[in-house]
C-alpha positions, 0 to 999 in steps of 0.5 A, spaced: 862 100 662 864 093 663 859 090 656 861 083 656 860 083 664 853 086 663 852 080 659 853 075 664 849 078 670 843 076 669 836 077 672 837 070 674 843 071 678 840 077 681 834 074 684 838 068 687 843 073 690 843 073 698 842 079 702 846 080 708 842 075 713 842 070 708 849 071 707 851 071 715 846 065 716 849 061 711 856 062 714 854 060 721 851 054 718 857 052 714 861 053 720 856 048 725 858 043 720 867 045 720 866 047 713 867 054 710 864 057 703 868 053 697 872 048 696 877 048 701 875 045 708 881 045 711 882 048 719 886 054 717 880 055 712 874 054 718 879 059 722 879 064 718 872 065 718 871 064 724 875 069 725 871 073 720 864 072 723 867 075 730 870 081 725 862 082 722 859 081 729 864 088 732 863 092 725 856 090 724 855 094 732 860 099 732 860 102 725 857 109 725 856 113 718 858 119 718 853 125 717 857 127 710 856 120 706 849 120 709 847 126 706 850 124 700 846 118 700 840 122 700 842 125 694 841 119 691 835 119 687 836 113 682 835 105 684 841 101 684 843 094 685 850 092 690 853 085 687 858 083 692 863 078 691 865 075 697 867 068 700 867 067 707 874 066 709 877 072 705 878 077 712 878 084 707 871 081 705 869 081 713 873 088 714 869 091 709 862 088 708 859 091 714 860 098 712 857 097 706 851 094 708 851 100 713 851 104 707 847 101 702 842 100 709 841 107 710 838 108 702 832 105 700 835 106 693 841 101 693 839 093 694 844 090 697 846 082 694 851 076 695 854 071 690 860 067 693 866 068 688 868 061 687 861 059 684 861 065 680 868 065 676 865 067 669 863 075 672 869 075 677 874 074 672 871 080 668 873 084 675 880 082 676 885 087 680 891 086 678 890 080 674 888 077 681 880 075 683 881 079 690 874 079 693 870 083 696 869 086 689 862 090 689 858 091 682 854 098 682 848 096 677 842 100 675 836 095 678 832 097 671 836 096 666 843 092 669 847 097 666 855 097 670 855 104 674 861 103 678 866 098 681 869 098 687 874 093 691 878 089 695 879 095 700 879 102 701 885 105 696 889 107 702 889 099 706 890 097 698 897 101 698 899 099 703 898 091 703 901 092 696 907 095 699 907 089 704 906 084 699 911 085 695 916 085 702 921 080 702 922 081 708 915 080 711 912 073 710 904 072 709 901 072 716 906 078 718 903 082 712 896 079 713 895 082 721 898 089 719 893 090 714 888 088 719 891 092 725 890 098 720 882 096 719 882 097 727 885 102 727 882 106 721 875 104 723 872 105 716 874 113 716 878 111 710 872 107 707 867 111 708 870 118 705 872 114 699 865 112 698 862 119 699 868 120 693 865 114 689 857 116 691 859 123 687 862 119 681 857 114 679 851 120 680 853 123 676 
């Protein structure tokens, strides 16, 4: 339990928090303008989520629950709340978001919401992965009484072994690590994310 995150997650953060379409709508009027969330306009910047949008537009279609994680979800008898920290131009973000809006989606007991990283350093700095604030990072709260439960992020346990492994190759530069890591997401099509969460959602309701 993460005791001074709770202290910086308040009711009001929740409640300015965006669900999805809010989320995907904010992105599509940041994109009309050239810009991107945060600070960093630049055109690589703008390309990556426009890269990112088109990711979320194919998983949003073709991702597929499988009957093993919905059957978990309907085991689910306690409210939670998904805070998800995001960024519009972080891939694993757009790789992982869909799949769990699906999730969250197929049980009225899990309230989904977005809050972007950048605008909210103080409860990021509390969920660091490796001394790094990698993204997407999701908060699994109780929706009565805020307590932690769970976290999970950036990626499936089996992409972040891997792009870690990438990473850490002097040999492979930063654009090459990067288009492996999103060749295994397609590849994956969310099996690896999906069987790990059916795992976590075993854990947090106990």
């Amino acid at each position: 339990m993460n005791s001074v995150a709770e202290s910086v997650i308040t009711p009001e953060i929740i409640n300015e928090a965006m669900d999805y379409d809010e989320y995907r709508q904010m992105i599509d009027e940041l994109l009309e303008q050239d810009k991107t969330t945060g600070d960093n306009h630049s055109e690589e910047m703008v390309h990556y989520t426009k890269m990112n949008v088109q990711r979320m537009n194919r998983l949003d279609k073709r991702v597929e629950l499988m009957d093993s994680l919905v059957e978990e979800l309907n085991e689910l008898d306690e409210n939670w709340i998904w805070l998800v920290l995001t960024e519009a131009w972080c891939g694993d973000a757009a790789q992982n978001i869909p799949a769990l809006v699906k999730i969250a989606n197929e049980s009225e007991n899990i309230d989904i919401k977005f809050i972007l990283r950048d605008e909210h350093l103080n409860i990021m700095d509390e969920y660091l992965t490796n001394g790094g604030r990698s993204i997407p990072k999701l908060i699994c709260l109780d929706a009565d009484t805020f307590k932690e439960i769970g976290t999970w992020g950036p990626r499936p346990d089996a992409a972040q072994e891997k792009a870690m492994a990438w990473k850490n190759d002097e040999g492979i530069s930063k654009e090459e690590w990067a288009k492996k890591l999103h060749k295994w997401y397609a590849k994956d099509r969310t099996h690896e994310f999906q069987s790990e969460f059916k795992k976590i959602m075993e854990e947090w309701r106990e």
